[in-house]
MARPATOR-435116 format. One record per residue (C-alpha): residue number from 1; x, y, z. Coordinates in pm, 1 decimal. Each point is the difference from the previous one (the first is absolute). Example, Ala and Ser with C-alpha at 12.3 -4.5 7.8 and 13.67 -1.06 7.14 Angstrom:
2
{atom 1, {1230.0, -450.0, 780.0}};
{atom 2, {137.0, 344.0, -66.0}};
REM end
This chain:
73
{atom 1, {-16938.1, 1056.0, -7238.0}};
{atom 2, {-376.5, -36.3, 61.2}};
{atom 3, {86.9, -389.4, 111.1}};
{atom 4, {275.9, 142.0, 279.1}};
{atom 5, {243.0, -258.2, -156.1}};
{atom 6, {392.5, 80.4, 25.5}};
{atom 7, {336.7, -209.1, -61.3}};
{atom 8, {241.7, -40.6, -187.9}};
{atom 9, {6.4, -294.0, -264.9}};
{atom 10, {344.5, -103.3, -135.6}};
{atom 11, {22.7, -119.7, -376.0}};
{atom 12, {226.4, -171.4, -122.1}};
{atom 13, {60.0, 35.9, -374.1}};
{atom 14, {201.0, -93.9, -261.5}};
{atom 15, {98.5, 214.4, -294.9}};
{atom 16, {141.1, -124.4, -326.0}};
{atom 17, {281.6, 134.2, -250.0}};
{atom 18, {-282.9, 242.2, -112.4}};
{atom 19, {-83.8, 165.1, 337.7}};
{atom 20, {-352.8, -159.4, -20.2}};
{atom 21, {-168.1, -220.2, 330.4}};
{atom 22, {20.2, -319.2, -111.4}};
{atom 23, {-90.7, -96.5, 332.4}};
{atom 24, {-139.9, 127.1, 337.5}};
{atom 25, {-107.6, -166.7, 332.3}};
{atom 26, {-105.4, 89.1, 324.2}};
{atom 27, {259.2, -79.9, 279.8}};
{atom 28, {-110.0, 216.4, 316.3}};
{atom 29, {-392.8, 68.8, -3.7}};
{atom 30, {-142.9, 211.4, 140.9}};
{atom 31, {-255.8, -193.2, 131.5}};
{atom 32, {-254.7, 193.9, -196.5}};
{atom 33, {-112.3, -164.8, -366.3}};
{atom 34, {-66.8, 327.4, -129.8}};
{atom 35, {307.7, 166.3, 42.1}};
{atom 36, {212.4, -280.4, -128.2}};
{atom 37, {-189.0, -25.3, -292.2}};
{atom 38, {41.4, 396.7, -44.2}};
{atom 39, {416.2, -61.8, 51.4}};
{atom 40, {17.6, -299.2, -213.6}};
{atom 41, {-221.1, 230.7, -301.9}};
{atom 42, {242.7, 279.1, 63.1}};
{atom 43, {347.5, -223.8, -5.0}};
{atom 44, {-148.1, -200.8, -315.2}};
{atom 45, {-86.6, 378.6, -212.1}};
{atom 46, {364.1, 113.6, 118.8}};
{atom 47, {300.1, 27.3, -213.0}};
{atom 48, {384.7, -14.4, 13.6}};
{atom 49, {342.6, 36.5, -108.6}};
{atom 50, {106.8, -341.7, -22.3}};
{atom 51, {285.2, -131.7, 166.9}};
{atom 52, {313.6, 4.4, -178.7}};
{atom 53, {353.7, -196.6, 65.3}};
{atom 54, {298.3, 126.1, -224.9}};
{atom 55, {-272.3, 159.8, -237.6}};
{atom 56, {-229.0, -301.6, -37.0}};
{atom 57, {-375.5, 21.9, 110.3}};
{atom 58, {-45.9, -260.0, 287.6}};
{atom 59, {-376.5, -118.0, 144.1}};
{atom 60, {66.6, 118.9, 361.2}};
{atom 61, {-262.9, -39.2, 333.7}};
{atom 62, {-44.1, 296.8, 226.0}};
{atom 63, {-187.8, 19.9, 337.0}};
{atom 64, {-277.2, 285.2, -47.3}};
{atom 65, {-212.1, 129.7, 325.9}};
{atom 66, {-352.8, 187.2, -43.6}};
{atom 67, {-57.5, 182.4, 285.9}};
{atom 68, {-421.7, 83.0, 70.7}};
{atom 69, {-58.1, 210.2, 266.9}};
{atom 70, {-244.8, 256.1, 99.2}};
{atom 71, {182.4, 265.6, 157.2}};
{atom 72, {161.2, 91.8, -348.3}};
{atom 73, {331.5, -11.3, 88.7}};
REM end
């Protein structure tokens, strides 16, 4: 907030049979280093249900977006 930066950074990740990141990745910056840094900290601490296919835990990929903004909405 004290920079003026706002986006929205969109992380990829990947989440195994455990619900656990086993990977993330920036895919839409936000043109602002600081901010996707903060999304890709936030989408790597983050947990799950896994994925599951006739009752079997699957790793599964989701699209996740961080929105920053300053207007708090």
């Amino acid at each position: 907030m004290q920079k003026h930066e706002s986006g929205q950074v969109n992380v990829r990740v990947v989440v195994d049979t455990a619900g656990r990141v086993h990977d993330a990745r920036v895919v839409l910056s936000s043109g602002f280093s600081r901010l996707d840094e903060a999304a890709l900290k936030a989408a790597r601490r983050s947990t799950f249900h896994p994925y599951t296919e006739y009752g079997r835990p699957l790793f599964a990929m989701a699209i996740i977006p961080y929105r920053f903004n300053l207007n708090g909405k």
